[in-house]
C-alpha positions as CSV (number, residue, x, y, z in Angstrom):
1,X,0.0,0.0,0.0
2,X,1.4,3.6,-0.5
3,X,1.0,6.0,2.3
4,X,1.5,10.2,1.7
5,X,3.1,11.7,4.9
6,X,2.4,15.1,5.3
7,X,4.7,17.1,7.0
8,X,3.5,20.1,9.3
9,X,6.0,22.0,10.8
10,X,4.5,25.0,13.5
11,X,3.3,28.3,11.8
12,X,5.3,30.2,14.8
13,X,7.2,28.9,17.7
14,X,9.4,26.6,15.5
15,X,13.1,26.2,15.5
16,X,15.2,28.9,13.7
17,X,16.8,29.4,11.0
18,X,20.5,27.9,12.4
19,X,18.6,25.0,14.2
20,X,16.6,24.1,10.5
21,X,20.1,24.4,9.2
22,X,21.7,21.8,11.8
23,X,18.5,19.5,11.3
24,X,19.2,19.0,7.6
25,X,21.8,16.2,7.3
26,X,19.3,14.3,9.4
27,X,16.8,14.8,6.9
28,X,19.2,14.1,4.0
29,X,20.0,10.5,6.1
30,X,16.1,9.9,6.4
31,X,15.4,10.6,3.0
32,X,18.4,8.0,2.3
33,X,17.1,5.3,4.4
34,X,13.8,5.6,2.6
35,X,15.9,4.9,-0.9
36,X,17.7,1.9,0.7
37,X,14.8,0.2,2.1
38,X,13.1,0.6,-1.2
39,X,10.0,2.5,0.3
40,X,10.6,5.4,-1.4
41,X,8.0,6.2,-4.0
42,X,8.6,10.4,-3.9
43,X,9.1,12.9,-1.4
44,X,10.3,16.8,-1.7
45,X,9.7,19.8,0.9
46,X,7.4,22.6,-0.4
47,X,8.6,26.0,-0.5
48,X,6.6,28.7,2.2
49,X,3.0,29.3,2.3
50,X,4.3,33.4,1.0
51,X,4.6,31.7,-2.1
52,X,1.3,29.7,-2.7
53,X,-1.4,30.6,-4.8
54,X,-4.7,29.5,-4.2
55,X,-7.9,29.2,-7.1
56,X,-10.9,29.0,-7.0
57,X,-14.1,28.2,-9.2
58,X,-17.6,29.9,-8.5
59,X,-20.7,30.5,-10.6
60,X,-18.3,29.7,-13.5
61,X,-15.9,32.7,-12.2
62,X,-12.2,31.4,-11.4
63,X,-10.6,33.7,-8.7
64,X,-6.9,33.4,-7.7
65,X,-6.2,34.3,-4.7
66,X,-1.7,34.7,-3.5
67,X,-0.6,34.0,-0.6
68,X,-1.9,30.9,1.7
69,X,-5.1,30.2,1.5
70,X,-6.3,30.0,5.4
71,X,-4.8,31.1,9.0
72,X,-3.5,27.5,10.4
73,X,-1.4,26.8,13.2
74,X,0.7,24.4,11.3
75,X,2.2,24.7,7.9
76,X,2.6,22.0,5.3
77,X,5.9,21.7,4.8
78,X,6.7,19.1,2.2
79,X,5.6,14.6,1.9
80,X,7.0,11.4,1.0
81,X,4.5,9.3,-0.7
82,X,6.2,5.9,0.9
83,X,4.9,2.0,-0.7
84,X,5.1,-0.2,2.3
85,X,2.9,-3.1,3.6
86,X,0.8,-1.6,6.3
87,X,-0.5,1.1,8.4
88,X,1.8,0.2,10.9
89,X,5.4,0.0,8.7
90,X,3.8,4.1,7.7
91,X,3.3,5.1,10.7
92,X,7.0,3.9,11.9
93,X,8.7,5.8,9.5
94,X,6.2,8.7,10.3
95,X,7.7,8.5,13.5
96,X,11.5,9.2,12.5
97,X,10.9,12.1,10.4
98,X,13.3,14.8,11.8
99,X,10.3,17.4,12.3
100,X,8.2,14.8,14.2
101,X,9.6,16.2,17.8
102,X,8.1,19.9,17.4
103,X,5.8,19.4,14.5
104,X,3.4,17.0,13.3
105,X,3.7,14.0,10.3
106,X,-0.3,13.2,9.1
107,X,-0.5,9.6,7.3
108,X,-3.2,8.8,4.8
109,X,-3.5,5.9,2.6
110,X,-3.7,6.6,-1.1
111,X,-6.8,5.8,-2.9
112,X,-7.0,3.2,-5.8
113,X,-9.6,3.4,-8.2
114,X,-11.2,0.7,-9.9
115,X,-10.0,0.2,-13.0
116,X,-13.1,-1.7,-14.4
């Protein structure tokens, strides 16, 4: 099954910028074990919500609103998509993403379609 793990770092209160600096060879290694255990399927971090564009369609009128699109107490900050064999293998590596200590990792199963 492939699970996306959404990675929500606080909106204020987080680490700085040296401690995000120090933090990135860990994520560099994680990203690494998730290539050498084969999990992998993609993964990248998103850049900030100051550069986000939301759109919209209503009554046949599309608006396009910059910026992010709601107040929020956390921020999405990047995924993996991960193929592993249950909830339980996801929510392990969910547990050893760097972040995971002042932020948050959501797991959700991808949906498959019927082909038929």
């Amino acid at each position: 099954m492939q699970y996306m793990l959404l990675i929500y770092t606080p909106a204020e209160g987080g680490p700085g910028r040296d401690e995000l600096q120090a933090e990135h060879p860990r994520w560099m290694q994680y990203t690494q074990d998730l290539q050498e255990s084969g999990v992998l399927v993609a993964g990248d971090a998103l850049q900030g919500t100051d550069t986000a564009t939301a759109v919209r369609v209503r009554n046949d009128e599309t608006l396009v609103t910059d910026g992010p699109f709601a107040e929020t107490k956390e921020l999405l900050g990047g995924y993996y998509l991960i193929d592993v064999p249950d909830l339980d293998t996801a929510l392990a590596w969910a547990a050893k993403i760097p972040s995971v200590g002042y932020g948050s990792v959501e797991v959700r199963p991808i949906m498959v379609f019927d082909q038929g």
